[in-house]
ROZAKOL-21017 format. One record per residue (C-alpha): x, y, z; residue in three letters; residue number from 0. Coordinates in steps of 0.2 Angstrom, whole numbers, padded with zeros to 4 digits. Example, Ala and Ser with C-alpha at 12.3 -4.5 7.8 and 13.67 -1.06 7.14 Angstrom:
REM residues 2
+-------+-------+-------+-----+-----+
:     x :     y :     z :  aa :   i :
+-------+-------+-------+-----+-----+
:  0062 : -0022 :  0039 : ALA :   0 :
:  0068 : -0005 :  0036 : SER :   1 :
+-------+-------+-------+-----+-----+
//
This chain:
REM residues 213
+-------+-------+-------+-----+-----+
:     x :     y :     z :  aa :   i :
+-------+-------+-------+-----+-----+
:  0123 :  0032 :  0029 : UNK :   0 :
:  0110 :  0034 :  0013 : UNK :   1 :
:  0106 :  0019 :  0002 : UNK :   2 :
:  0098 :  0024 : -0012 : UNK :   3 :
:  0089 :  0009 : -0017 : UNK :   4 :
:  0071 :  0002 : -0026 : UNK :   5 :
:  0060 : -0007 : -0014 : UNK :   6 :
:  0057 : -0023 : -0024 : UNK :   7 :
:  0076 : -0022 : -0031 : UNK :   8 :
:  0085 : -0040 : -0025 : UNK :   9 :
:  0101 : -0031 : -0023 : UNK :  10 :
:  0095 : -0016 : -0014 : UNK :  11 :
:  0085 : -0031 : -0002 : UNK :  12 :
:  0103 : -0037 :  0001 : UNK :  13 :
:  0108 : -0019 :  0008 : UNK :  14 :
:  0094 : -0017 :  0019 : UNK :  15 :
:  0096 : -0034 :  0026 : UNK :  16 :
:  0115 : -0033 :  0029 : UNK :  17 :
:  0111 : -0016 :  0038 : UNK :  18 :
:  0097 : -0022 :  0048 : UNK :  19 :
:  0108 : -0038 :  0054 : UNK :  20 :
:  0122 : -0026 :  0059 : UNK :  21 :
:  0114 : -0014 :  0066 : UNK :  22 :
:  0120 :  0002 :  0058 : UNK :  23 :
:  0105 :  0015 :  0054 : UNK :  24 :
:  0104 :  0022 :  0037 : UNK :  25 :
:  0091 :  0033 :  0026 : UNK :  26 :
:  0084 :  0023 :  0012 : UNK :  27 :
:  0080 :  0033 : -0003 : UNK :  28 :
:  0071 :  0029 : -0016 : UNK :  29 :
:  0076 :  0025 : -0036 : UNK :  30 :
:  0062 :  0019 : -0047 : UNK :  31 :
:  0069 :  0006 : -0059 : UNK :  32 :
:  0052 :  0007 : -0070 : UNK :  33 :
:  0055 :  0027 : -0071 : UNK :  34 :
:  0073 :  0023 : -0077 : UNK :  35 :
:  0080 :  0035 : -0062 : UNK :  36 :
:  0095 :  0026 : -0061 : UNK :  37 :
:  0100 :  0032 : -0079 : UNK :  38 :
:  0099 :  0050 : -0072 : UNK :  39 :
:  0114 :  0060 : -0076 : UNK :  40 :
:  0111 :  0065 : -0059 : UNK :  41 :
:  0112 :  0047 : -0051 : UNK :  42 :
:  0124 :  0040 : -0067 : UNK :  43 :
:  0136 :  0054 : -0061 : UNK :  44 :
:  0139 :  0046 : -0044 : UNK :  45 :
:  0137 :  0028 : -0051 : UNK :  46 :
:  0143 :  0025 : -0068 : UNK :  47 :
:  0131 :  0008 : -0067 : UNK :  48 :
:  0119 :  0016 : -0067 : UNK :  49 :
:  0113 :  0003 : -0055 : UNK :  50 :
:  0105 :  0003 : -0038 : UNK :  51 :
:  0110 : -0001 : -0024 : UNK :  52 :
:  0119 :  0015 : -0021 : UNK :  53 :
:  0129 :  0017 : -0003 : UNK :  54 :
:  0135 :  0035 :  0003 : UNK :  55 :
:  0143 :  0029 :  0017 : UNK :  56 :
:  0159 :  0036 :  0026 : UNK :  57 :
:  0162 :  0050 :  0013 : UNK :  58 :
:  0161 :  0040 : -0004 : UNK :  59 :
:  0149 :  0033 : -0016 : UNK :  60 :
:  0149 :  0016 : -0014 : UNK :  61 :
:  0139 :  0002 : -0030 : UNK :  62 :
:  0139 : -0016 : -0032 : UNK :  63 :
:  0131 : -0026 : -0017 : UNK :  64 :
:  0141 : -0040 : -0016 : UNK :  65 :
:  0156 : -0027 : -0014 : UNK :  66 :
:  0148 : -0015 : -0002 : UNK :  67 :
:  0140 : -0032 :  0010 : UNK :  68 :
:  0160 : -0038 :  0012 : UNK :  69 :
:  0165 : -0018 :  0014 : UNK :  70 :
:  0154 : -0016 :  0027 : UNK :  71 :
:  0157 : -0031 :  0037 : UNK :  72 :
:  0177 : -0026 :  0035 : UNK :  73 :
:  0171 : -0008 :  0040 : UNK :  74 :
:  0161 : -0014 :  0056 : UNK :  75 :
:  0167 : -0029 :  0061 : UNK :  76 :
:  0155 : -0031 :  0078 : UNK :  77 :
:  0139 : -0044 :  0071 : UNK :  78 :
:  0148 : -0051 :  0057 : UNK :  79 :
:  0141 : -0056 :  0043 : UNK :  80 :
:  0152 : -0073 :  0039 : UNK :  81 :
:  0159 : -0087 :  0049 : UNK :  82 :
:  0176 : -0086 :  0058 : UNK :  83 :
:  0181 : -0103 :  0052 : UNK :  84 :
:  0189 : -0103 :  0038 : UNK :  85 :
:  0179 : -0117 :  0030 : UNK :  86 :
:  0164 : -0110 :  0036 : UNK :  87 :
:  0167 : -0094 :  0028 : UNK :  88 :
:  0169 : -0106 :  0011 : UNK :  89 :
:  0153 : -0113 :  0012 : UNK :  90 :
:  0146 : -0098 :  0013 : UNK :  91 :
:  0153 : -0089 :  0000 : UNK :  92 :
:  0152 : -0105 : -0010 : UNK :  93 :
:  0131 : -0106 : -0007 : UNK :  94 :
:  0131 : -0084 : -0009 : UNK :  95 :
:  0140 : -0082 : -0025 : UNK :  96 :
:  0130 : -0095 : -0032 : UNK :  97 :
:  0115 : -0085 : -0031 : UNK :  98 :
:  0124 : -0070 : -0033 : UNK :  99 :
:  0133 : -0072 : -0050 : UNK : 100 :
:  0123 : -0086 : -0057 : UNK : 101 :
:  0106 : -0078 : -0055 : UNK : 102 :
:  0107 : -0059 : -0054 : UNK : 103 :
:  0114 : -0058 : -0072 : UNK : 104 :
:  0101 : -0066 : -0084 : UNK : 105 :
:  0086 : -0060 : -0072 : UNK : 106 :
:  0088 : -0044 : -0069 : UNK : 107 :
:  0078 : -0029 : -0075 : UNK : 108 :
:  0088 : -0025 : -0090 : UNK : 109 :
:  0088 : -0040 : -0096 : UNK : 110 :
:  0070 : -0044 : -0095 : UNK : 111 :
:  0067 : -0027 : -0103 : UNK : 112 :
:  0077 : -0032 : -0118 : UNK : 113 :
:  0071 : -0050 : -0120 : UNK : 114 :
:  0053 : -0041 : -0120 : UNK : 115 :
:  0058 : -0025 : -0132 : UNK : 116 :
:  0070 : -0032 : -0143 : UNK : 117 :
:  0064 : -0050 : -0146 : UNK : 118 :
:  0047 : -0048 : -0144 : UNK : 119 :
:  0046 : -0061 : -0129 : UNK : 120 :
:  0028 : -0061 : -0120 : UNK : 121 :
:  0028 : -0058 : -0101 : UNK : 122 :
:  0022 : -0078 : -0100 : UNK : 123 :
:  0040 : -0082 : -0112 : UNK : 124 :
:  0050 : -0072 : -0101 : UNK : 125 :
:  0042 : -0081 : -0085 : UNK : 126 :
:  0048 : -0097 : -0090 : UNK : 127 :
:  0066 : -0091 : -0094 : UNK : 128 :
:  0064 : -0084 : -0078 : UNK : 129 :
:  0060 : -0100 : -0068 : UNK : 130 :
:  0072 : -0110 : -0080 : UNK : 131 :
:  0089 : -0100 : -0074 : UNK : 132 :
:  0082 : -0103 : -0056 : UNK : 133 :
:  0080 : -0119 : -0057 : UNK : 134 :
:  0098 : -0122 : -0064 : UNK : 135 :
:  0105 : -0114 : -0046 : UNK : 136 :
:  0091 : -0116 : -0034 : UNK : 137 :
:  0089 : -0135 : -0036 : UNK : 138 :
:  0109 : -0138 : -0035 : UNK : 139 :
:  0110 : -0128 : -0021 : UNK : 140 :
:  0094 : -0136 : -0011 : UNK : 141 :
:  0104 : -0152 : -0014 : UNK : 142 :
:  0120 : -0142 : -0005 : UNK : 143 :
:  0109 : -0139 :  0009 : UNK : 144 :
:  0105 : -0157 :  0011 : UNK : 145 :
:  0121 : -0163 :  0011 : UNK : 146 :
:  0127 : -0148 :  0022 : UNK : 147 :
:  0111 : -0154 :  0035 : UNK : 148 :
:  0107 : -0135 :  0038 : UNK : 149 :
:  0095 : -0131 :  0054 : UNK : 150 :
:  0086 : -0114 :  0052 : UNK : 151 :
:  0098 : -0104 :  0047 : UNK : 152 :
:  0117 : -0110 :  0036 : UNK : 153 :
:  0125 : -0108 :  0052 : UNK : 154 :
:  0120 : -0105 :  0071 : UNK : 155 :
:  0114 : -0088 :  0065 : UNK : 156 :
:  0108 : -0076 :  0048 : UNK : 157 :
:  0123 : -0072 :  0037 : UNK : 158 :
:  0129 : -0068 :  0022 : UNK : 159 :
:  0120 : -0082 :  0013 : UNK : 160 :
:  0104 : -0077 :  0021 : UNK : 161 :
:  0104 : -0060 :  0015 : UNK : 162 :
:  0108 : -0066 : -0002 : UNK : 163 :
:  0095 : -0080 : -0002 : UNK : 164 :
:  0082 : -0068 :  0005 : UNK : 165 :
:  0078 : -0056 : -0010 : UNK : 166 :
:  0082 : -0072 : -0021 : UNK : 167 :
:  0067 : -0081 : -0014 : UNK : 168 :
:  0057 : -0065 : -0013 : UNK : 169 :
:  0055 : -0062 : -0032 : UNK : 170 :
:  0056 : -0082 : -0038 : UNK : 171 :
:  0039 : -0081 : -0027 : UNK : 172 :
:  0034 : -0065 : -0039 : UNK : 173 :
:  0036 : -0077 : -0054 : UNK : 174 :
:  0028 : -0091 : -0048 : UNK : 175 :
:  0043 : -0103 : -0044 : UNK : 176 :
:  0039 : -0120 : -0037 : UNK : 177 :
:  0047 : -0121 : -0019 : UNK : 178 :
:  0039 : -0138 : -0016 : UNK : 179 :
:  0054 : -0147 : -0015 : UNK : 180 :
:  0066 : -0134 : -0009 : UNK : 181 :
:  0061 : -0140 :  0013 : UNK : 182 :
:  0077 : -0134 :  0017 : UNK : 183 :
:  0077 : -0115 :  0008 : UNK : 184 :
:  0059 : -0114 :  0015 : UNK : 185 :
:  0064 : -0116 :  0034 : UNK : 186 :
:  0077 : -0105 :  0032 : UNK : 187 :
:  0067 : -0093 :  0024 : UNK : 188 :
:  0053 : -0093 :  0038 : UNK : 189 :
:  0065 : -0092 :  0052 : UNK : 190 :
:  0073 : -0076 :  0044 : UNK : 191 :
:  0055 : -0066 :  0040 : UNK : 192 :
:  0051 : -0070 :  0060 : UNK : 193 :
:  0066 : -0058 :  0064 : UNK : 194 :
:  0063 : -0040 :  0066 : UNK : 195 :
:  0078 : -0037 :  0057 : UNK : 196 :
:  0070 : -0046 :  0039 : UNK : 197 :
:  0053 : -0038 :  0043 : UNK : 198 :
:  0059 : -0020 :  0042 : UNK : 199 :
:  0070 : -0025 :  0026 : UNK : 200 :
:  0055 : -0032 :  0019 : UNK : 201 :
:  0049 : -0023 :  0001 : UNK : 202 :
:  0033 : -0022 :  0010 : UNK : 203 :
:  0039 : -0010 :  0022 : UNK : 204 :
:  0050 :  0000 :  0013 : UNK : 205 :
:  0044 :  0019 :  0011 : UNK : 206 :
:  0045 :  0019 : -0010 : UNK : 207 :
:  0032 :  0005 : -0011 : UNK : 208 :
:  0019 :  0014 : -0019 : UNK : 209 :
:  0008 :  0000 : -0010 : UNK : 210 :
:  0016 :  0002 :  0006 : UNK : 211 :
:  0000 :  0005 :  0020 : UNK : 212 :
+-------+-------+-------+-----+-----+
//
């Protein structure tokens, strides 16, 4: 498997996590978002989002991360990624899809770009739209864990929520996002960054971090 993918990209976090956590090896390749590679004909001409992360995987180009984490856990069942209860496999796609089609829309790059190039917002204006769409998720959802009385991880081990929540945490720390009432997120998050598995997905260790040592 390739995934082409941007070290600090949330969605391209999701892939290497749900890789890492199954245990399939993959090369990951590089596409710099502030270089506008994804546009590439070369790149748009395999994915016409024009988006990363991009999966060649089993003789076809795969896009759109919340599709390709379900495909691959379909694909290769052994360490699945969600519950085999039925109600269990609703909570967490309930908790996942929050973050994932609440959030990834009004704070991803294209957007930021356009609030900063076509309205003339200031990067301290676009912060605080930033950490006002989180808070509209990421407090309801703290208050989902409370009632659900999560331990370290959503369930017995890291899931699909996990490798959701993961990048999502990553970058609200990148825009200053006050965690101090979120206990719940924040044990989940440190029981996940003591795996290996999160270590090596880490943006820190990725091979196209230009500050990688």
């Amino acid at each position: 498997m390739k995934l082409y993918g941007y070290f600090r990209s949330s969605t391209s976090y999701r892939l290497r996590i749900a890789l890492e956590l199954k245990g399939l090896a993959y090369e990951n390749i590089g596409v710099n978002l502030l270089h506008s590679e994804q546009k590439d004909e070369g790149f748009t001409s395999r994915n016409p989002f024009g988006s990363v992360p991009l999966l060649e995987a089993d003789g076809r180009d795969r896009a759109q991360s919340m599709a390709m984490i379900e495909w691959l856990d379909e694909a290769y069942p052994q360490k699945p990624l969600l519950p085999s209860d039925i109600e269990d496999r609703y909570t967490a796609r309930e908790l996942t899809y929050a973050i994932a089609t609440e959030l990834h829309a009004p704070l991803n790059l294209p957007v930021l770009k356009y609030l900063k190039n076509e309205y003339g917002k200031s990067q301290d204006e676009i912060d605080i739209w930033y950490r006002h769409w989180l808070a509209r998720t990421l407090v309801p959802l703290e208050q989902r864990l409370a009632q659900l009385g999560t331990g370290d991880f959503l369930f017995d081990k890291p899931g699909i929520f996990e490798v959701v929540l993961m990048p999502q945490i990553y970058n609200a720390r990148r825009f200053a996002y006050d965690f101090g009432d979120a206990p719940h997120m924040m044990r989940i998050e440190a029981a996940c960054l003591a795996l290996p598995e999160f270590q090596r997905a880490h943006p820190d260790n990725q091979n196209d971090n230009p500050e990688r040592t």
